[in-house]
C-alpha positions as a Markdown table, in Angstrom:
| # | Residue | x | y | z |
|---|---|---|---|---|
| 1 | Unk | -23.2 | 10.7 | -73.5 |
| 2 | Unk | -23.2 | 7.5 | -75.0 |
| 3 | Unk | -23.3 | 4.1 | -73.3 |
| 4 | Unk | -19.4 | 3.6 | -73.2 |
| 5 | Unk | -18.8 | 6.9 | -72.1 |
| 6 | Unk | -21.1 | 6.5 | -69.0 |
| 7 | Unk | -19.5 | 3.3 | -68.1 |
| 8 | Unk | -15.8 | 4.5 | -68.3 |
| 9 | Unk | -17.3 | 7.7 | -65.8 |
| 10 | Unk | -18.6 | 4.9 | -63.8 |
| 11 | Unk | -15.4 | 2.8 | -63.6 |
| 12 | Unk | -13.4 | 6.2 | -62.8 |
| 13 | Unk | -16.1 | 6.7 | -60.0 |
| 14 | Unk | -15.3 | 3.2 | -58.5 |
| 15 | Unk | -11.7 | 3.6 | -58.6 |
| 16 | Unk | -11.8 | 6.7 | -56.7 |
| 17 | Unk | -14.0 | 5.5 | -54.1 |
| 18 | Unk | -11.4 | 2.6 | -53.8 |
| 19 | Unk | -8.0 | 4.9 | -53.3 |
| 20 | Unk | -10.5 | 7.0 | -50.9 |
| 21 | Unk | -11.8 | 4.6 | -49.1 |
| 22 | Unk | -8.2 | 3.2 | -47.2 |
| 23 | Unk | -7.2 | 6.4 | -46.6 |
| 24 | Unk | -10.8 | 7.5 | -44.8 |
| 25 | Unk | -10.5 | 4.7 | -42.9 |
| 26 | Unk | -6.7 | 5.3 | -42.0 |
| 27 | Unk | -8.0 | 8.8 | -41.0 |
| 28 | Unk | -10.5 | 7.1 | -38.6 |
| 29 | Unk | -8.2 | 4.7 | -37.1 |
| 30 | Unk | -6.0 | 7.6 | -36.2 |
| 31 | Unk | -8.6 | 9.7 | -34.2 |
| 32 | Unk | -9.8 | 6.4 | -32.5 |
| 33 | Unk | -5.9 | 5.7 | -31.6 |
| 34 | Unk | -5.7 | 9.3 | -30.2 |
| 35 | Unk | -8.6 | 9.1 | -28.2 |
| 36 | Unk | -7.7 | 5.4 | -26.7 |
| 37 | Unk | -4.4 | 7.1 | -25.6 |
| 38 | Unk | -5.6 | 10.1 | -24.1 |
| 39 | Unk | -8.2 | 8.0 | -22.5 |
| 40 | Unk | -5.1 | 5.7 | -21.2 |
| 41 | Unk | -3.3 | 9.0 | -19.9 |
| 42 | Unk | -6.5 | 10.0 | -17.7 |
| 43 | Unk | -6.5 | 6.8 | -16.3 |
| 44 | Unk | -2.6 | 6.8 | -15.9 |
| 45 | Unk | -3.3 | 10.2 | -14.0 |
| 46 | Unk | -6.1 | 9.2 | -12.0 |
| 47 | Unk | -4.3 | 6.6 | -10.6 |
| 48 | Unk | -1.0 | 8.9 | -9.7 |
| 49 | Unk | -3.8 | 11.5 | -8.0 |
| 50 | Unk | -5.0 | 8.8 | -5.8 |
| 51 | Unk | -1.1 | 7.7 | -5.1 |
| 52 | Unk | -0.2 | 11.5 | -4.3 |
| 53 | Unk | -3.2 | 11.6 | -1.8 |
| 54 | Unk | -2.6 | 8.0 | 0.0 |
| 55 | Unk | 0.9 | 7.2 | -0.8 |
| 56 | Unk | 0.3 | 4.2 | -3.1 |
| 57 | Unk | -1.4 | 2.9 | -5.6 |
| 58 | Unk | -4.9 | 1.9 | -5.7 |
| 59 | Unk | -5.7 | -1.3 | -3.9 |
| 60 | Unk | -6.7 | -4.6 | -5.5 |
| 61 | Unk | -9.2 | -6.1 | -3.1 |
| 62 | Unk | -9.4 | -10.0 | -3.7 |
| 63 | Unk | -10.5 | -12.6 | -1.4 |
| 64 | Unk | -10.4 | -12.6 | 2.8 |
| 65 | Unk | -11.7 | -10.5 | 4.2 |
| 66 | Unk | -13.2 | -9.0 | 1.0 |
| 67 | Unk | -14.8 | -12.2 | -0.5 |
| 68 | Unk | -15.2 | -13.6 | -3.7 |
| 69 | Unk | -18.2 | -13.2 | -6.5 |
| 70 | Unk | -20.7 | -10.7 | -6.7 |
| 71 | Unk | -21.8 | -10.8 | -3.0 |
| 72 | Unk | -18.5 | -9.6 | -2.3 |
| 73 | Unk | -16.7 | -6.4 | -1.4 |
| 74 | Unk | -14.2 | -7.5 | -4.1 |
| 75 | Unk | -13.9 | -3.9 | -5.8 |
| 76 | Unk | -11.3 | -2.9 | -8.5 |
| 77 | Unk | -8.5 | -0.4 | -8.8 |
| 78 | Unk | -10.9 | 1.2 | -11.1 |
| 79 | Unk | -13.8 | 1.6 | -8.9 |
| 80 | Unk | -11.1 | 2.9 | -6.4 |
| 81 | Unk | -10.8 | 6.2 | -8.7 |
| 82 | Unk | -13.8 | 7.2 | -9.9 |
| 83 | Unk | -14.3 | 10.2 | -7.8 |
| 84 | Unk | -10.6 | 11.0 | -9.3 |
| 85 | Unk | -12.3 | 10.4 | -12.9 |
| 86 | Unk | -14.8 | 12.9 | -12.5 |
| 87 | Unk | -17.3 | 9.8 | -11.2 |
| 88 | Unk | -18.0 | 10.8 | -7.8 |
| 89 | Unk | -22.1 | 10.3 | -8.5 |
| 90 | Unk | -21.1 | 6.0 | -9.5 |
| 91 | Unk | -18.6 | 6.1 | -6.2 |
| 92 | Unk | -21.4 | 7.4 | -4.1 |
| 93 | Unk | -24.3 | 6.0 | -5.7 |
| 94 | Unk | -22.7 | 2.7 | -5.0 |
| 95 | Unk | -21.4 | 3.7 | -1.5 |
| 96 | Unk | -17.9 | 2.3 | -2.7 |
| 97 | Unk | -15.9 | 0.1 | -1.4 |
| 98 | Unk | -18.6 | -0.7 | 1.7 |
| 99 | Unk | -21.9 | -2.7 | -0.4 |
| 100 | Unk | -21.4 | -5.3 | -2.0 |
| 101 | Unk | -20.8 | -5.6 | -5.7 |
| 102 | Unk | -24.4 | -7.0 | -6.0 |
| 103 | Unk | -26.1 | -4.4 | -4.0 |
| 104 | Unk | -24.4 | -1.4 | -5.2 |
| 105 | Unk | -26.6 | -0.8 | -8.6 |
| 106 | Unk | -23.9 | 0.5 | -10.8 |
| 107 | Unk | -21.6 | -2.7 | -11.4 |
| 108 | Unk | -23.3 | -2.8 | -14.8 |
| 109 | Unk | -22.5 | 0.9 | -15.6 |
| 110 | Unk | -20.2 | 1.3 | -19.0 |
| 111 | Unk | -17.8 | 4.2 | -18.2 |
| 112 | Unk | -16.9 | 5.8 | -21.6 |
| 113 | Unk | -13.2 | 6.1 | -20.0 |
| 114 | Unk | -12.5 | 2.7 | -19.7 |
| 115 | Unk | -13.7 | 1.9 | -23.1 |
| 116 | Unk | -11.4 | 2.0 | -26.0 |
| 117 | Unk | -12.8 | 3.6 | -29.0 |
| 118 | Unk | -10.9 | 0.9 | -31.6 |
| 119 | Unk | -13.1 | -2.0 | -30.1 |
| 120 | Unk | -16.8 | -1.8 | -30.9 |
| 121 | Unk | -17.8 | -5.2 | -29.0 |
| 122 | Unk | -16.8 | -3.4 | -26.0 |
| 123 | Unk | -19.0 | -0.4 | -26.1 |
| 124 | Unk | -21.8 | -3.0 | -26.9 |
| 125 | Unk | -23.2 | -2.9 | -22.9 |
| 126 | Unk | -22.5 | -4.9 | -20.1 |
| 127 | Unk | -21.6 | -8.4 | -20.1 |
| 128 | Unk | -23.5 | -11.3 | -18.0 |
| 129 | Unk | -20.4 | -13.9 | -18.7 |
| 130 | Unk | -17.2 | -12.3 | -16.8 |
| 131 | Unk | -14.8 | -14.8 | -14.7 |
| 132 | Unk | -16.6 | -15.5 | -11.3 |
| 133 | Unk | -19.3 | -13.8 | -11.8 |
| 134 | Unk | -21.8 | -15.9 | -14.5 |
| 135 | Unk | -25.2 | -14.3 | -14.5 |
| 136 | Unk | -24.6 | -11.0 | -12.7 |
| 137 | Unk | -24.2 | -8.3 | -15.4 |
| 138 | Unk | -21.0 | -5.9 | -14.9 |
| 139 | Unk | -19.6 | -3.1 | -17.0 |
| 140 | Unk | -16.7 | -3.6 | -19.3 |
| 141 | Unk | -13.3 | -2.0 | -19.7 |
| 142 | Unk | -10.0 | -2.0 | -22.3 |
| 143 | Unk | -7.8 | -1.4 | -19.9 |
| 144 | Unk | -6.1 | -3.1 | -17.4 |
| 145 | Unk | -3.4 | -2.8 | -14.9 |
| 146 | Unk | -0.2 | -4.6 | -15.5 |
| 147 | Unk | 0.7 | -7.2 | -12.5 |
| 148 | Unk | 4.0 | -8.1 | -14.4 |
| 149 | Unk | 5.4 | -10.7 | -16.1 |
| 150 | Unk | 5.7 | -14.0 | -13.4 |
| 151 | Unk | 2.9 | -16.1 | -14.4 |
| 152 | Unk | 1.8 | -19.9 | -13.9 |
| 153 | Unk | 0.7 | -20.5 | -10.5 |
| 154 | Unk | -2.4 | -19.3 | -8.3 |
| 155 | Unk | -2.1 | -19.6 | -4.8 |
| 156 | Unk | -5.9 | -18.7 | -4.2 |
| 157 | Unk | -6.8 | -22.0 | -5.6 |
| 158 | Unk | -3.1 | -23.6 | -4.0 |
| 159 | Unk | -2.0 | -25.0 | -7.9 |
| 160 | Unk | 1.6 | -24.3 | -8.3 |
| 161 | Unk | 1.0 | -25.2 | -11.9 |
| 162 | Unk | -2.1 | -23.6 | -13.5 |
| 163 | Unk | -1.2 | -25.1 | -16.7 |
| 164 | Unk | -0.1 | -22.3 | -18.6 |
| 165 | Unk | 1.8 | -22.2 | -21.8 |
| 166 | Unk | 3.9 | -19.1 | -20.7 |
| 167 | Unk | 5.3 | -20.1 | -17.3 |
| 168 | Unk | 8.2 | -17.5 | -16.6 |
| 169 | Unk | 9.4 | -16.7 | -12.7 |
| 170 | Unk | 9.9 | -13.7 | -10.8 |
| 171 | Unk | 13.4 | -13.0 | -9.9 |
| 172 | Unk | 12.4 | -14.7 | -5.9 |
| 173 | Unk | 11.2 | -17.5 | -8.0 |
| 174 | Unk | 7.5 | -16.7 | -7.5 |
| 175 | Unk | 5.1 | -17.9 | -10.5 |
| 176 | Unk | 2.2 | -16.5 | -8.5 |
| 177 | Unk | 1.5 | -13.2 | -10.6 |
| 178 | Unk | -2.3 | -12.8 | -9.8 |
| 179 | Unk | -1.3 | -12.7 | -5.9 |
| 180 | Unk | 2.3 | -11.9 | -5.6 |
| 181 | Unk | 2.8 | -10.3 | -8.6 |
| 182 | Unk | 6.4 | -8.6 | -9.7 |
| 183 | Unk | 4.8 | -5.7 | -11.6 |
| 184 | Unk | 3.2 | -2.3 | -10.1 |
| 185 | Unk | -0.7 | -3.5 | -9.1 |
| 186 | Unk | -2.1 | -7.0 | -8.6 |
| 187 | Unk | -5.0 | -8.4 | -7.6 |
| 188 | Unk | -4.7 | -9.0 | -3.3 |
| 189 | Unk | -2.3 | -6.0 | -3.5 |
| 190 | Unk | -4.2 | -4.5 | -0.7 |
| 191 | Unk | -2.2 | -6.6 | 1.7 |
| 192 | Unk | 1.1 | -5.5 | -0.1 |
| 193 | Unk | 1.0 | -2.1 | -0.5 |
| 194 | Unk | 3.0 | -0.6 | -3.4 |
| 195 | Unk | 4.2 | 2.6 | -3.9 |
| 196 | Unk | 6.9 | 4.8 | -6.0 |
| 197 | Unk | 9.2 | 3.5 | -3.9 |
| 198 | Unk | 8.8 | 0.0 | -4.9 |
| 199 | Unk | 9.6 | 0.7 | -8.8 |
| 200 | Unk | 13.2 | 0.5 | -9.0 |
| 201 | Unk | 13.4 | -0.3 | -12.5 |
| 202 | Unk | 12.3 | 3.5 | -13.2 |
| 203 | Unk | 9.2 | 4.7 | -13.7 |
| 204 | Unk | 9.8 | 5.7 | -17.6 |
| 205 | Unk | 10.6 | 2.0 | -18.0 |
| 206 | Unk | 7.6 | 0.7 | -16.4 |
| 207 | Unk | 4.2 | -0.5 | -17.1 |
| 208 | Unk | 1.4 | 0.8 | -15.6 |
| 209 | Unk | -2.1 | 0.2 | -17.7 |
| 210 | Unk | -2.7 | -1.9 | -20.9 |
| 211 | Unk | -5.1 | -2.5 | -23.3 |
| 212 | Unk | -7.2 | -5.7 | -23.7 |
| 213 | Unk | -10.1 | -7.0 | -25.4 |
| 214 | Unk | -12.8 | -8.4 | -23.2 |
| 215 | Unk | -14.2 | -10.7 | -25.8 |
| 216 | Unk | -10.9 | -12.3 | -25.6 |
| 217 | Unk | -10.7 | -12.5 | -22.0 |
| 218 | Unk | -13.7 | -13.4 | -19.9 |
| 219 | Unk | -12.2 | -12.1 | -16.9 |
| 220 | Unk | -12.6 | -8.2 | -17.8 |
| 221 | Unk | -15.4 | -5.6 | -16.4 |
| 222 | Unk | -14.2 | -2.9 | -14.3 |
| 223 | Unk | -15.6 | -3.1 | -11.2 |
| 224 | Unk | -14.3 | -6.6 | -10.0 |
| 225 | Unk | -10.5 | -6.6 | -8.6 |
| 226 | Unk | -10.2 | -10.2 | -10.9 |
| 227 | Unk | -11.0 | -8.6 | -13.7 |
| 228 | Unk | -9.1 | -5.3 | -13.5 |
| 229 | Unk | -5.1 | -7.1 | -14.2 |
| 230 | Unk | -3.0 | -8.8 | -16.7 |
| 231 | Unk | 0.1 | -10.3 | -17.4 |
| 232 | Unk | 3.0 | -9.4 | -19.7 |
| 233 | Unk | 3.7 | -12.9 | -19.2 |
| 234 | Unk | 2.0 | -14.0 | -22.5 |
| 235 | Unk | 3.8 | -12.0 | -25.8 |
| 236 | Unk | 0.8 | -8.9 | -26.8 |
| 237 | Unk | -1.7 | -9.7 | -29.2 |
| 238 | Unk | -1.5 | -13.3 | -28.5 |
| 239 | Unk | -4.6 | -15.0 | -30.1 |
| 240 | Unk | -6.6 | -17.3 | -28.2 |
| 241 | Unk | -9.1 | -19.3 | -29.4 |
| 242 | Unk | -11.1 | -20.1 | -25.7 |
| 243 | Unk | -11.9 | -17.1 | -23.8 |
| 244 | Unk | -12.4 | -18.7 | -20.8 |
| 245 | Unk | -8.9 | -20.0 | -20.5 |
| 246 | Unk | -7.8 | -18.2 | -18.3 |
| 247 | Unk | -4.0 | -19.5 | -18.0 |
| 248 | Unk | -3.5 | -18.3 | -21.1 |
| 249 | Unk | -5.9 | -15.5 | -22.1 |
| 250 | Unk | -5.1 | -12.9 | -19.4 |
| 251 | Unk | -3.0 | -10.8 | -21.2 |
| 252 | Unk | -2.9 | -7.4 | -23.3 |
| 253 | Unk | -4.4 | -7.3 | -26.5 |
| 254 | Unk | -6.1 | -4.5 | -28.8 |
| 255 | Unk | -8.1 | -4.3 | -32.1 |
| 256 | Unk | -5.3 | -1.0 | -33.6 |
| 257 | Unk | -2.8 | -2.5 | -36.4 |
| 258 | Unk | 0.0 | -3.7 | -35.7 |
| 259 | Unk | -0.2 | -3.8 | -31.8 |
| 260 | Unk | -1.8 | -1.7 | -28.5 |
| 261 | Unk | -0.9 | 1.1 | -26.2 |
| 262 | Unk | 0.6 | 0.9 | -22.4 |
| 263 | Unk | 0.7 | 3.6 | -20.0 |
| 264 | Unk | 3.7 | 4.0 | -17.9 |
| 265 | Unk | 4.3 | 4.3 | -14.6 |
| 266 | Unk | 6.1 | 8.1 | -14.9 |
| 267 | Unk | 2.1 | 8.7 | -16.8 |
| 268 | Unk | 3.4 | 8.7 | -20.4 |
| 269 | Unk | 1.8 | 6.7 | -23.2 |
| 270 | Unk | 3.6 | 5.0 | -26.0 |
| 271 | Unk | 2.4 | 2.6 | -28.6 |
| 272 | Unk | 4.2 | -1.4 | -28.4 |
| 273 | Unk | 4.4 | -3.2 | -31.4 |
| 274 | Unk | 3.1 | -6.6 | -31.3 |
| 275 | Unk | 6.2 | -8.0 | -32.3 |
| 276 | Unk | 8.9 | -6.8 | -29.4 |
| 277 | Unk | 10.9 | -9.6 | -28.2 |
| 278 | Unk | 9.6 | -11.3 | -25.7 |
| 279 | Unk | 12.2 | -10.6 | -22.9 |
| 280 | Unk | 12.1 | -7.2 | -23.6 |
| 281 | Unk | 8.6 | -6.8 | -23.0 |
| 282 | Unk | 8.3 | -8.5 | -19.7 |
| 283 | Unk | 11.5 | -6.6 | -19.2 |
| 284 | Unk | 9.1 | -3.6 | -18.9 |
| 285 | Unk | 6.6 | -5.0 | -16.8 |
| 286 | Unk | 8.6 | -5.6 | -14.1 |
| 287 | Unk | 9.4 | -3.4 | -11.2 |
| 288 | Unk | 12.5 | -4.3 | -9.9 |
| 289 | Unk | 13.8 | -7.2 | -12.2 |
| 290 | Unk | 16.7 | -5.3 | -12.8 |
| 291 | Unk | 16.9 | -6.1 | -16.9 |
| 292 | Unk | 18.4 | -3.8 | -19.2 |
| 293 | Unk | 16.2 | -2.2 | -21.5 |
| 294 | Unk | 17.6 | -1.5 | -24.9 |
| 295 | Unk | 16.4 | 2.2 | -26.1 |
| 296 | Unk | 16.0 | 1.2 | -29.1 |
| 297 | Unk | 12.8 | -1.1 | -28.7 |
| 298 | Unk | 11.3 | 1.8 | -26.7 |
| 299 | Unk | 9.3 | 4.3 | -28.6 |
| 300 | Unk | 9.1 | 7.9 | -28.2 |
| 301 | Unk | 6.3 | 8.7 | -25.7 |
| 302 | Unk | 3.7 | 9.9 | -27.2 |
């Protein structure tokens, strides 16, 4: 084989690998995409086992008389169901919801089912910098529950005006989404119970659970009821370049092309793309806004 020869067998090599290489990847994505939605669904389920049992959904647990911080009793949605996850030996080992976060030993534990494949920074351990709690190390999570789509106030900290760029009302006029929040779950929903009963916007219209990206948002980890919700408030995917912002980074976000998954509240999974239309996406976060949803932006579940 002479010198040219080789070379041209060398260049067909390289352009192989090159067509290959997209489609390996593509291949990749897709498995990681599956196993982020049925991940999602499990979740979705969970919660819906814990609502058949009690007759709502799990309780956000924020402030009086549960406190605030790590020496709190502040626990999440998502520590509520992890006997209903197959995590009965977490619940127990940190006698949930009765030590507090800081004496349970597992706050730091990275659960596999709250972890989206997609998003490698994630999956990298626990994290020592989420919102309120700065030096006490808690596990992370890509999902979150969906507190709907009023945003730009914070009674907690009485500002009517949190200085948001995405201020949008509920239809009682409430901006208040991290406490009185007009979608399924919020934060203090433990003093407002919701049900079924409360989503009259249907239940395959709905929001339930979302994906975000904890390096995006530094109030994420799963076992802190403020770090467990987010608004549809902000449009998906919105880029942010100051984590710690929290006005305007606590929203849905995910690392597949082109935009995330949501879980509804009737447990189905469908894909959103990133570039819905603003009122039709907090049209779906909302559980009794009344908007018409055009079937057309609403995939097929999947």
């Amino acid at each position: 084989m002479t010198l040219i020869e080789l070379l041209v067998v060398i260049t067909i090599i390289g352009v192989l690998i090159a067509l290959l290489l997209p489609a390996i990847q593509n291949s990749r994505e897709s498995a990681r995409k599956t196993q982020c939605q049925n991940h999602l669904r499990q979740v979705a389920l969970a919660i819906e086992n814990h609502h058949s049992a009690l007759g709502r959904f799990p309780a956000g647990a924020f402030e009086a008389p549960e406190g605030i911080g790590p020496d709190s009793k502040s626990w999440s949605f998502l520590a509520a169901i992890l006997p209903r996850i197959e995590r009965n030996d977490l619940y127990r080992a940190g006698n949930v919801p009765n030590s507090m976060l800081n004496e349970s030993g597992i706050a730091d534990s990275q659960i596999s089912l709250y972890l989206c494949p997609t998003d490698g920074t994630s999956a990298s351990g626990s994290k020592s910098d989420a919102g309120n709690l700065d030096g006490f190390p808690v596990g992370q999570t890509n999902y979150k529950a969906v507190m709907g789509a009023n945003w730009g106030a914070d009674s907690s900290q009485k500002l009517d005006d949190i200085g948001t760029e995405w201020r949008n009302p509920s239809r009682s006029g409430s901006y208040d989404g991290l406490d009185d929040g007009d979608g399924p779950m919020f934060r203090s929903d433990v003093k407002k119970p919701r049900s079924h009963a409360h989503i009259q916007d249907g239940s395959s219209t709905t929001f339930l659970l979302g994906e975000v990206l904890p390096e995006e948002d530094a109030w994420t980890c799963w076992p802190y009821s403020n770090g467990v919700y987010a608004t549809c408030a902000i449009p998906p995917n919105h880029a942010t370049d100051n984590p710690r912002w929290w006005p305007n980074t606590q929203s849905f976000r995910s690392q597949h092309p082109g935009g995330l998954y949501f879980a509804f509240c009737d447990g189905s999974v469908r894909f959103i793309n990133d570039q819905i239309h603003l009122k039709t996406y907090r049209a779906l976060a909302t559980i009794r806004g009344g908007e018409p949803i055009d079937d057309s932006a609403m995939p097929d579940p999947q």
